[in-house]
N, C-alpha and C positions, 0 to 999 in steps of 0.2 A: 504493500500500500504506500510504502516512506516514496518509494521509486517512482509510481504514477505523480504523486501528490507535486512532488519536488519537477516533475514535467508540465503538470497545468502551472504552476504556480509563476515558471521561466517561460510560458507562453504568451503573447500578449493578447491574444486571438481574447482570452477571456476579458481582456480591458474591451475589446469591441464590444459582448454584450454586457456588459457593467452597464456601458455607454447608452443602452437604449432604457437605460432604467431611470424612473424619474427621482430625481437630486429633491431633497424635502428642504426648504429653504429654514435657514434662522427665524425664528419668533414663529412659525405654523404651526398652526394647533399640534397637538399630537407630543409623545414621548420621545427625546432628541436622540437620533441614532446616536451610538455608539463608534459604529463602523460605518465606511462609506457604500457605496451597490460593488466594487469589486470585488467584497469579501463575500459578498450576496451570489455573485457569479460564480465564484466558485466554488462555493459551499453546493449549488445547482449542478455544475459540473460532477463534482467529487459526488454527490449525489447519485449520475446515472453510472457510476463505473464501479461503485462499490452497492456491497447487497442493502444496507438500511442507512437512515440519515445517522441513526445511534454510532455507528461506527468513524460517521466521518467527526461527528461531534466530539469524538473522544480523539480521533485526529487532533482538533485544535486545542484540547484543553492540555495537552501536552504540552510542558514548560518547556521544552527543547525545540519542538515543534513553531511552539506561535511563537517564542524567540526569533529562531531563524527566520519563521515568516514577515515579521515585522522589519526584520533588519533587510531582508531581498527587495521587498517591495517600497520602502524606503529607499535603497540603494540605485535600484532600476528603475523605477515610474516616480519616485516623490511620491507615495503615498504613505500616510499616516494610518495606522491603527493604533485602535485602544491598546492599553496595558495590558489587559487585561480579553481572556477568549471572550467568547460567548458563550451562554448555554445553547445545548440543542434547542427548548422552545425559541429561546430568541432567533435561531438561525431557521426554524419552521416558518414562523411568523414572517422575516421577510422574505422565504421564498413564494409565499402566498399575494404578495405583491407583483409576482410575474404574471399571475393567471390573465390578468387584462392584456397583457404583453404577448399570451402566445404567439400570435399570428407573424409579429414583427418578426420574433426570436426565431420560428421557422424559419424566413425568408435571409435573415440572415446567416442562419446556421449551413444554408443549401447557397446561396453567393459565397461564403468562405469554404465551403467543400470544393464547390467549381474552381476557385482561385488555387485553390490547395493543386487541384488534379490537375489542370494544366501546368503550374509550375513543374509538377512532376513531368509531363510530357502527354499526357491523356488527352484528349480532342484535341489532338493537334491535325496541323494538315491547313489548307485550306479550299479541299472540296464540300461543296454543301450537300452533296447526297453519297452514297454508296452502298451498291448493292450487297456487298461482300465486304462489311469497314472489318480495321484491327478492333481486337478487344479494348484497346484503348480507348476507343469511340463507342464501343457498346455499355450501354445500363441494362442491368438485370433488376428486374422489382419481382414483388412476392407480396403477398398478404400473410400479417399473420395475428393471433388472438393472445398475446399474455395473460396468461393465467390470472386472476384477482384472489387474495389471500384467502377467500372462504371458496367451499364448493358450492357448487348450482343447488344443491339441493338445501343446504345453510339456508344461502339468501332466503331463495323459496320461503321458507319456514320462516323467517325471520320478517318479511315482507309479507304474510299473508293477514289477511283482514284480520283480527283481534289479536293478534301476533304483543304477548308484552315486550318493549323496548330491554336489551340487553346493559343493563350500567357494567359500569367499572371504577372503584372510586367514587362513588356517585355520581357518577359521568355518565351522559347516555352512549352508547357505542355507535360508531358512524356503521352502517352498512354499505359495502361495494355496488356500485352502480353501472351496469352493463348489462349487455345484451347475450343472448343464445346462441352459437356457431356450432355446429359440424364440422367438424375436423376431416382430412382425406383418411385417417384410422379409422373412423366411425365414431369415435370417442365426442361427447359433448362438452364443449365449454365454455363457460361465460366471463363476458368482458367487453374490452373495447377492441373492434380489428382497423389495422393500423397497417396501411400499404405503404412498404419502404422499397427505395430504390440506392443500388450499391455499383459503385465501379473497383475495377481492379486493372493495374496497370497492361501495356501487350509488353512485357519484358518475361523471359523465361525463367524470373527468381518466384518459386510457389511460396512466399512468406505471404500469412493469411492475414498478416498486419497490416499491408499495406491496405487493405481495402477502407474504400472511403464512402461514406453514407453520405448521398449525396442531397435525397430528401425523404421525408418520414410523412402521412398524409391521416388524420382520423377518416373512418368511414362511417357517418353517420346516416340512421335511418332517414328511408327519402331519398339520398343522394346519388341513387340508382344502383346500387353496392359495389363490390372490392372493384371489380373491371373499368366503372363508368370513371370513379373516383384517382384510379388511376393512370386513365387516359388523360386527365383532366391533369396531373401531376408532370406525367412525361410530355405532356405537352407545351406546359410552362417551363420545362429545362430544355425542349427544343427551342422555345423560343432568347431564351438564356445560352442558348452555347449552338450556335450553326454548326459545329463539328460533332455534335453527338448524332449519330449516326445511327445506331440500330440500339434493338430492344428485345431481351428474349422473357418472355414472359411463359405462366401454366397454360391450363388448358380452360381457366376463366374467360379467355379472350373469344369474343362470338365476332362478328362478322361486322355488326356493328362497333365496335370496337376497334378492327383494325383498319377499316375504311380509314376514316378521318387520321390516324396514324401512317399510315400511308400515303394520306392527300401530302403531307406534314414533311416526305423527303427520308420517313424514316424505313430500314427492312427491321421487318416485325418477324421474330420467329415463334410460335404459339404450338402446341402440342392441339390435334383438333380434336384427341380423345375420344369419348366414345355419343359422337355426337352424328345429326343428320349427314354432315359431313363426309363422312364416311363410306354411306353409300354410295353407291355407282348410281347418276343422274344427267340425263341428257342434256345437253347445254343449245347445241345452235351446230344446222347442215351448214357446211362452211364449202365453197368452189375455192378448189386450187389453180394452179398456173397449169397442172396438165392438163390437156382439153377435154372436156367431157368427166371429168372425175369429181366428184364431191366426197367428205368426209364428214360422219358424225361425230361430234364432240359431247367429250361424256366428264363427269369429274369424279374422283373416286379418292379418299383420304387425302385432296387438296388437290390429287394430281390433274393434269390436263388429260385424257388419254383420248383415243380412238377406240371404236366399240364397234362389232359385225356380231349379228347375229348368225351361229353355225345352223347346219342342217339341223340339229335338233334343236334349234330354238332358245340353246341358251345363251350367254351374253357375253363375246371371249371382249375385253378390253386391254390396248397396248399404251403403255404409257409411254409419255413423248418425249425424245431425249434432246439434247441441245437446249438445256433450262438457259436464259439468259435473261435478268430483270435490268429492268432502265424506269428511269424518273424523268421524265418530260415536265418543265416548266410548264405551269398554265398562268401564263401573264395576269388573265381577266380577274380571276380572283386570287392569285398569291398565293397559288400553293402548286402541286406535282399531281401530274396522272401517272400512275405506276402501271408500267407493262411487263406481260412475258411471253419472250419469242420462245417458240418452238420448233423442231423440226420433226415434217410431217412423214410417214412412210415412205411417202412419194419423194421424199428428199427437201421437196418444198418447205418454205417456212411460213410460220403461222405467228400475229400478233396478235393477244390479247388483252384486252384492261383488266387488272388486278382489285382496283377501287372501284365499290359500286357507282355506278353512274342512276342519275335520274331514271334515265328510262329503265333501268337494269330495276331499280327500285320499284318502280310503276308495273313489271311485269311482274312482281314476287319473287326478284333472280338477285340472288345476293350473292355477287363473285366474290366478294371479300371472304366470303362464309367458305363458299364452296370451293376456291381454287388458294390456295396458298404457294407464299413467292419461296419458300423453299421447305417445303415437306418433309413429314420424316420417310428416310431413305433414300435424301440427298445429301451428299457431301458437306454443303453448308449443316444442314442439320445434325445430321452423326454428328461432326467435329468441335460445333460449339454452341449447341442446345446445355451441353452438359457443364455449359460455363455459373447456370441457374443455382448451383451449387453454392456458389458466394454466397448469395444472401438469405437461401435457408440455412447455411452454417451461421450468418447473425443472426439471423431471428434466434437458432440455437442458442447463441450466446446471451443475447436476451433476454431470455429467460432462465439461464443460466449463473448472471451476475447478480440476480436480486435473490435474496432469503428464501429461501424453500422455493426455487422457482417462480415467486408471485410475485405480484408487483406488491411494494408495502405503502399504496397509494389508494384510496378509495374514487374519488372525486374523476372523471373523466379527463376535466382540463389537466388537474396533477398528472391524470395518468400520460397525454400527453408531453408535456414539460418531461417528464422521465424519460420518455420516449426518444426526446430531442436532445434532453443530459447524454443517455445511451451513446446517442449517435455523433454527437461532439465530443464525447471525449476517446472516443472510439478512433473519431478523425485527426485529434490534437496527439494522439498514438502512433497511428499512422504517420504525419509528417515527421515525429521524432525517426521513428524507424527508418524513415527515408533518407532521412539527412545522415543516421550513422552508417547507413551501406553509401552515400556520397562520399561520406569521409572514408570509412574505408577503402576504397576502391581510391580516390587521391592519395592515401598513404600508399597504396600497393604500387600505383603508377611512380612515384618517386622513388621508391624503393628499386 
């Protein structure tokens, strides 16, 4: 814990959000802080990286501890603290001063992720589309449900009509506040679900540190759930960084979903599971360059194929090799029509639009659903579908770092804030890591 502590503390990244925290001015009502919003930040920080606040609390009440921290932060920034720590409530109390603040704190926690990833070399380049980018240019997102310190069935009990309030101390006890999920185990659980998105560098070092949380998103009822919310996310860091390039996402993603991501210049790779998709379904007679020849086109697990019905009637389908996607500028409205050539038996080649088009819409023909730009049991997909691994290894970690797996936050917003602790210091991790294999590798070159 000494090790992380003493890396937020030499970081300045956490005077950024101190920064957006509001300064209580001399003579305002209210009891005179002690400490200024820095130690607020990072008390929020040190928060998402260790399992309870009690632990980071007892961090600071160490006389060696806030020693050294007084004299750093003095030394580096001019800043002043008390003599003396805080207790844990005092350091509760102003992180509950953040909750007005989420939205801002998100937005800056995902511009210092972006700023972080390209310093390292991540979206670089300066092509705006590509069908095939380095990993450097892809984000992998994930939904996932942390656990809230009671089970489903607690709450239940605890929230049902004549239900008596649980005290403690004479305290009444807060209950967890979340919703019901399905897990892909079967297993149910209740919470808040929380769609993150994660890069990792294209360099051939597997250190799993470097990965950087680039943004973290609540999915509240209404908002069309994990899929729509998360379109809604990757599409604000498309518009944040022109080199990010592609996205591999589960098998949440429907047709609607990957339209408008595709209008957007992005290759979207989706597992199409066990969905209509799947089926072998007739698309459109198509005339080729040979004279007199036509082709039916049929879609079958995303593929494009070609389809003959044999003597007996059943349905042989070839699928079409020569995959090649391209992004066409569409000036009118500002965004890409995404295509895929093919090549036909006949040798001939074949284009098709990949994003539903109006009329595509109007006829009940949803290409985005039914043809995907690179399917599983293509090369793009075998080789780096299985990049998705990043970020269910953090969600792992996730729920990993907090006491018994849970969150020890009731309150939805808290649960967020922790969410965004998590992932900031996660990143303020990462850049250390970065910088010691830099210096490494400068000492080896001199050497």
């Amino acid at each position: 814990m000494g090790r992380l502590m003493r890396l937020f503390v030499h970081n300045p990244r956490v005077l950024e959000i101190a920064a957006l925290l509001p300064v209580k001015e001399a003579g305002s009502p209210g009891r005179p802080r002690e400490n200024p919003e820095a130690l607020t930040a990072l008390a929020w920080c040190a928060k998402g990286a260790f399992p309870s606040m009690r632990k980071v609390a007892h961090w600071f009440r160490d006389e060696a501890n806030w020693a050294w921290l007084r004299q750093t932060w003095r030394e580096e920034y001019g800043i002043e603290l008390n003599a003396y720590p805080p207790a844990r409530k005092t350091l509760v109390q102003q992180l509950h001063r953040m909750r007005p603040l989420v939205a801002s704190i998100a937005t800056r926690v995902s511009e210092m992720a972006l700023d972080e990833a390209r310093r390292q070399g991540r979206f670089s380049g300066t092509a705006q589309t590509a069908a095939t980018p380095n990993r450097g240019n892809v984000v992998v997102a994930d939904g996932t449900v942390p656990k809230l310190r009671m089970k489903p069935e607690t709450i239940k009990r605890l929230t049902a009509d004549g239900a008596q309030p649980r005290k403690r101390n004479g305290h009444r006890m807060s209950v967890p506040n979340g919703h019901l999920y399905k897990e892909g185990t079967g297993e149910w659980v209740q919470g808040v679900k929380f769609v993150i998105a994660v890069s990792r560098p294209d360099v051939e070092d597997d250190d799993t540190n470097l990965r950087l949380v680039l943004d973290a998103r609540p999915v509240a009822p209404g908002e069309g759930g994990e899929a729509a919310v998360s379109v809604d996310m990757l599409l604000g860091l498309r518009e944040m960084c022109a080199q990010f390039h592609g996205v591999r996402y589960d098998g949440a993603f429907r047709g609607a979903h990957l339209s408008p991501l595709m209008r957007s210049g992005l290759s979207v790779l989706s597992n199409p599971g066990e969905t209509n998709s799947m089926e072998a379904r007739p698309l459109e007679l198509i005339e080729c360059g040979c004279p007199g020849r036509s082709h039916q086109l049929y879609s079958e697990a995303g593929w494009l194929c070609v389809g003959e019905h044999l003597d007996d009637g059943t349905l042989h389908l070839e699928r079409l090799p020569g995959r090649h996607v391209t992004f066409v500028k569409n000036p009118k409205r500002n965004d890409y029509r995404c295509y895929l050539t093919v090549t036909l038996p006949c040798e001939c080649t074949h284009r098709t639009r990949l994003d539903t088009t109006d009329e595509a819409d109007e006829r009940g023909l949803s290409t985005s659903e039914r043809l995907r730009q690179f399917p599983p049991g293509t090369p793009e997909y075998d080789n780096t579908y299985g990049w998705r691994n990043d970020v269910e290894s953090h969600n792992n970690n996730l729920d990993s770092t907090h006491y018994r797996g849970r969150l020890v936050v009731d309150d939805p917003t808290d649960q967020y804030l922790l969410v965004l602790a998590h992932g900031f210091a996660r990143n303020l991790l990462a850049e250390a890591v970065y910088n010691d294999k830099r210096r490494a590798q400068a000492t080896e070159r001199a050497a």
